[in-house]
C-alpha positions in Angstrom: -8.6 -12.7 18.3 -8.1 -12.7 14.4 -6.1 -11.0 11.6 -7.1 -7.9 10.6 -5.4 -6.6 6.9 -5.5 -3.5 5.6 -4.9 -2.1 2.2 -3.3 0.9 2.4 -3.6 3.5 0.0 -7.0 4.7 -1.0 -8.2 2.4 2.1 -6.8 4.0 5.2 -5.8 6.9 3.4 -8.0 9.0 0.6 -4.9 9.1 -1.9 -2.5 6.8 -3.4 1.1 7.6 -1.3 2.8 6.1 -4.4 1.5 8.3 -6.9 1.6 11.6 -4.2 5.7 10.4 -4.0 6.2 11.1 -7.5 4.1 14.2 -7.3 6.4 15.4 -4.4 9.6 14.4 -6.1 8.5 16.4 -9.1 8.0 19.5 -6.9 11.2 19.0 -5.4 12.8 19.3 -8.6 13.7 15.8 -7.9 13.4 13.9 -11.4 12.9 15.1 -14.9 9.3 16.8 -14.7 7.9 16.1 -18.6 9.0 12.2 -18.4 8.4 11.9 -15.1 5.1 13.0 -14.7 4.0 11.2 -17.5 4.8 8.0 -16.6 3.7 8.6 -13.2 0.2 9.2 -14.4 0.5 6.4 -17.0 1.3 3.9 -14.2 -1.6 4.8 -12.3 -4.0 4.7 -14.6 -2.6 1.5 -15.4 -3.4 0.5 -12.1 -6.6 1.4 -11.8 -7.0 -0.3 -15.3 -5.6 -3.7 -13.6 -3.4 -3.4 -16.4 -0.1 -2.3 -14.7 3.1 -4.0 -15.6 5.2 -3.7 -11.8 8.2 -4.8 -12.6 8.0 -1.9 -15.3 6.8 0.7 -13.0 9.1 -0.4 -9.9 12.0 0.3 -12.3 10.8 4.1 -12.6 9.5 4.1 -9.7 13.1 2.9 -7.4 15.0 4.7 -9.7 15.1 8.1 -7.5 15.7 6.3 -4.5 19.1 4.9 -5.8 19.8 8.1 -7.1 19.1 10.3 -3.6 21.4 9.9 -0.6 19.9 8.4 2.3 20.3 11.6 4.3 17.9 13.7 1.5 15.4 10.8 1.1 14.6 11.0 4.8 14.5 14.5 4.6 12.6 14.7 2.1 10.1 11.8 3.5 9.6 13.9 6.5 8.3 16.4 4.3 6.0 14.4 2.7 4.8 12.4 5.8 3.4 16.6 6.8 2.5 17.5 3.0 0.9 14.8 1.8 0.2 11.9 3.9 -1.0 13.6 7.5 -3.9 15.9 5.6 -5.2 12.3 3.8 -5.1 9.7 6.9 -8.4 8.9 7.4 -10.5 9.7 11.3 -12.5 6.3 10.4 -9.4 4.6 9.0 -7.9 5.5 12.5 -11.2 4.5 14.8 -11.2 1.2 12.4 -8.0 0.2 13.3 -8.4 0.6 17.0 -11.7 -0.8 17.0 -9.9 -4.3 16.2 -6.9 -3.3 18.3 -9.1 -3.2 21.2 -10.1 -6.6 20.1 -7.0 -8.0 20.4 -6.7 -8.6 16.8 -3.3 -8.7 15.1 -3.0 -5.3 12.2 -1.7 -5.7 9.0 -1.1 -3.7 6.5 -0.2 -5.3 3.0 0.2 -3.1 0.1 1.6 -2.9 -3.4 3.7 0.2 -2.5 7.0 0.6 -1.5 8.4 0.0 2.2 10.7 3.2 2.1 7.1 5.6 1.5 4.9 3.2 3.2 7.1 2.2 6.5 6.9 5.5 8.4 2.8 5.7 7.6 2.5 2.4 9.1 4.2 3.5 11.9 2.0 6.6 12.1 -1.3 4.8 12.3 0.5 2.1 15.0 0.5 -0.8 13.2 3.8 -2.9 13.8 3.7 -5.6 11.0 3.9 -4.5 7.2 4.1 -6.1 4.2 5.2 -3.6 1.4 7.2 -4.0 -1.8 11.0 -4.2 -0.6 13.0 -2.1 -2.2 16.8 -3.7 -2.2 19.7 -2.0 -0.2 23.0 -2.7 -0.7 26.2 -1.5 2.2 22.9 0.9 3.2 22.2 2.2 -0.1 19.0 1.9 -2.3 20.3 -0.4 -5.5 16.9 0.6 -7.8 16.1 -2.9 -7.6 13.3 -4.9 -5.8 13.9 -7.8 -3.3 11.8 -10.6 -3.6 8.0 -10.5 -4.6 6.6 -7.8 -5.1 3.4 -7.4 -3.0 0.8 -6.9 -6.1 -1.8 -8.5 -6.7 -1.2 -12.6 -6.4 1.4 -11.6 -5.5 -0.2 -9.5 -2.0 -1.0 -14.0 -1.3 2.2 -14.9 -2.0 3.6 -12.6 0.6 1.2 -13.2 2.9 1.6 -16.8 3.0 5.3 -16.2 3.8 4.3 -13.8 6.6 2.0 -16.2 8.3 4.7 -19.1 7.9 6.7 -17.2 9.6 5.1 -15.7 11.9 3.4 -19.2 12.9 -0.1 -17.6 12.0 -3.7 -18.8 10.0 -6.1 -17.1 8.2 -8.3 -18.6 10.2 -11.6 -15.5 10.6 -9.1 -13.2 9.1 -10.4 -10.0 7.7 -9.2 -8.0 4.9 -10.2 -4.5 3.7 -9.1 -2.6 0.4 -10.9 -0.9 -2.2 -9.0 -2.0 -5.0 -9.9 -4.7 -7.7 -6.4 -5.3 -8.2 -6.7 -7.1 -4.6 -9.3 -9.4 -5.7 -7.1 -12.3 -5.1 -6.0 -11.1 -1.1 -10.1 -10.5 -0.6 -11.3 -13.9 -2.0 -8.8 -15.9 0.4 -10.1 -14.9 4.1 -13.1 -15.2 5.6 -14.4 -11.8 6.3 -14.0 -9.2 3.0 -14.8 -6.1 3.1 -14.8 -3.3 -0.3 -13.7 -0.4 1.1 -15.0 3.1 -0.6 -14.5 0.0 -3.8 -13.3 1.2 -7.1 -16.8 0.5 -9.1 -15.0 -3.4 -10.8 -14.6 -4.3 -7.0 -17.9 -2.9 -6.3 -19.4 -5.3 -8.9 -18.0 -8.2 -7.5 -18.6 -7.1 -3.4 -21.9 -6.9 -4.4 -22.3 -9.8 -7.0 -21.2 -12.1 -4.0 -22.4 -10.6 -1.0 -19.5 -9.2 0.5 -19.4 -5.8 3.4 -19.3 -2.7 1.4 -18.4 0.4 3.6 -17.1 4.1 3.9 -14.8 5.4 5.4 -15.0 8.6 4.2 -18.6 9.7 4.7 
């Protein structure tokens, strides 16, 4: 029985959920479509870049939340859970999960997106512990703010390492899969790392060093 961690978006699913949020919040009518879209774009490209500034994009990116009662936002993330996340989850993201569930290995998912979009797709795909960015709430109210680290990048390890404190855990034969560079620093600390459908810098280093390489969407 081990770990097993799971990037989220473009791992277990074959889109980014925080980028499809701020596409359905623009269809919505739900933030100012020129400005918005833009800078939703810009952030992920930024991403993909490694170049991303999150304390920059989490600003934008919280914003609506603060701005939306919590009544709409759940409405509106039920929508998107049948819009945009159900048509994207993955059959071999699903029979990959269960395959260490039936193991008897602990699921993880750690992600740089936010635990309001990412909470109910964890919950989808059964797996009980998350570690997402934590948006702050305040007397039950979204503040626009983050609480904490946010879970990018080194940041992913710093997280993690507060997780496993906590939840009196190693990293002992822990796996971890993504297909993101940008998690180069979560795949280089456990044992087993495995590029997932890998962006083509993550690719470079998977193969440079040896590491798993596989599909989930073939």
């Amino acid at each position: 029985m081990s770990l097993a961690i799971f990037d989220l978006d473009n791992t277990l699913l074959s889109i980014d959920s925080d980028h499809a949020w701020g596409e359905f919040l623009l269809e919505q009518g739900a933030v100012d479509p020129a400005a918005y879209r833009e800078a939703n774009d810009r952030f992920m490209a930024d991403y993909e870049a490694g170049t991303l500034d999150i304390h920059a994009f989490l600003e934008v990116a919280l914003k609506p939340l603060a701005e939306n009662s919590p009544e709409q936002l759940a409405a509106w993330h039920q929508q998107f859970m049948a819009s945009k996340i159900e048509p994207h989850i993955l059959d071999k993201g699903e029979e990959l999960l269960a395959r260490h569930r039936s193991r008897g290995d602990t699921l993880l998912i750690v992600t740089a997106t936010n635990r309001f979009i990412t909470g109910p797709i964890a919950e989808r795909l059964g797996v009980d512990d998350l570690i997402a960015v934590e948006p702050e709430i305040v007397d039950g109210h979204y503040t626009g703010k983050v609480s904490g680290t946010p879970s990018y990048r080194e940041g992913k390890v710093i997280r993690l390492e507060e997780w496993l404190a906590d939840k009196d855990q190693t990293l002992d034969q822990a796996w971890f899969y993504s297909d993101s560079h940008n998690d180069l620093p979560l795949l280089e600390a456990v044992e087993y790392p495995v590029a997932v459908d890998p962006d083509p810098s993550l690719r470079e280093v998977a193969e440079a060093r040896g590491w798993r390489i596989i599909s989930l969407r073939d």
